[in-house]
C-alpha positions in Angstrom: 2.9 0.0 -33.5 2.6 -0.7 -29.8 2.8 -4.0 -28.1 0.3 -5.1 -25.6 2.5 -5.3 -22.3 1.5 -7.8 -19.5 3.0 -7.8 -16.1 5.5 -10.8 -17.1 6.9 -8.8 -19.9 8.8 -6.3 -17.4 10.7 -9.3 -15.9 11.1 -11.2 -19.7 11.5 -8.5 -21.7 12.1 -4.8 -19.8 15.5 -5.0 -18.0 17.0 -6.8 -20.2 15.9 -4.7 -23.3 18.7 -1.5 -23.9 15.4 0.8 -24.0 11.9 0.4 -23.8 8.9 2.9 -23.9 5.2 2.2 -21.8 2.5 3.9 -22.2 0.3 3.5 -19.2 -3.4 3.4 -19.8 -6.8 2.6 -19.3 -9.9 1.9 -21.3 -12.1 4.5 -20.0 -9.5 6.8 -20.2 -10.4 9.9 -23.3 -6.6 11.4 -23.2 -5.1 7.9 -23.7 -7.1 7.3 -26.5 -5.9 10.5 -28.2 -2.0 9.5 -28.0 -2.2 5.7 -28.1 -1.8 6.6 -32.4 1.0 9.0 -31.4 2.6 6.4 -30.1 1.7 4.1 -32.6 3.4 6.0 -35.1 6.2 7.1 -32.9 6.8 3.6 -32.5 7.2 3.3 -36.1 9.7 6.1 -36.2 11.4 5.3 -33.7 11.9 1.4 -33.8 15.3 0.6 -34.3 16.1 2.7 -31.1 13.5 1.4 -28.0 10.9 -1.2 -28.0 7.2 0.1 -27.8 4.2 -1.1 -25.2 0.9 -0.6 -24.0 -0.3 -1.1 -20.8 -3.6 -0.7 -19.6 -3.9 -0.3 -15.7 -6.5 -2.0 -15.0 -6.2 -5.4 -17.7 -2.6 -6.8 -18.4 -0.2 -4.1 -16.6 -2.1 -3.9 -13.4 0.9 -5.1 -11.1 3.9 -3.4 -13.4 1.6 0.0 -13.0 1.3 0.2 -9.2 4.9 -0.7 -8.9 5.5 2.4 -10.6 3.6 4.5 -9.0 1.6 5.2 -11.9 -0.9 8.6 -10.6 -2.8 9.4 -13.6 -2.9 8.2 -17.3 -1.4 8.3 -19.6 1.9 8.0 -18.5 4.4 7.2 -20.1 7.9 5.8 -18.5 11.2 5.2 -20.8 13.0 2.3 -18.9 16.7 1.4 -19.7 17.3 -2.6 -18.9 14.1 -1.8 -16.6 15.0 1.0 -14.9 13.4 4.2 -15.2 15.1 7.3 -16.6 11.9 9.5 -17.1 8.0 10.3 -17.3 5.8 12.4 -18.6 2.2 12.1 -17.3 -0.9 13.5 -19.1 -2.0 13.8 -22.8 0.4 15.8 -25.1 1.0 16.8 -28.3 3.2 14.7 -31.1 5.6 17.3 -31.2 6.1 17.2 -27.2 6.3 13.3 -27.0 9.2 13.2 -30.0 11.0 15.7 -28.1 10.5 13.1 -24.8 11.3 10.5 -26.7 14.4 12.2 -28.5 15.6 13.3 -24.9 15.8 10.0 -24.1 16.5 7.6 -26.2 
């Protein structure tokens, strides 16, 4: 299950956590709504390994967003003690964001 991410949480919890995983979203947004229970489950699978958020764009993650340049939603960044080591932007399929995710992490 994801965690609601605010803005504080990058600095509290992000760099120092090994490996975290944000989705980037917003409420009006059709394609986020469709992967927020990929990533729900995903989250499940994979939560030994990285530690699972949601942040909408325009609520809680507004500053953490715009510092990442965030373009379109969904996005998701995988950050390792805050640092980014990759994207993907736009709605996918479950098998195409375990194959992110198993890149990755």
């Amino acid at each position: 299950m994801l965690t609601n991410f605010k803005d504080e949480d990058f600095e509290n919890t992000i760099k120092s956590e090994d490996v975290s995983v944000i989705q980037f979203s917003a409420a009006w947004c059709g394609p986020c709504k469709t992967l927020k229970p990929i990533m729900d489950k995903l989250a499940t699978v994979y939560k030994d390994k990285a530690g699972f958020y949601y942040a909408d764009i325009e609520d809680g993650g507004i500053n953490t967003g715009s510092a990442a340049g965030i373009r379109g939603v969904p996005t998701v960044i995988i950050y390792k003690k805050g640092i980014e080591v990759d994207r993907k932007v736009g709605g996918v399929p479950e098998s195409q964001m375990k194959e992110f995710l198993e890149k990755n992490i």
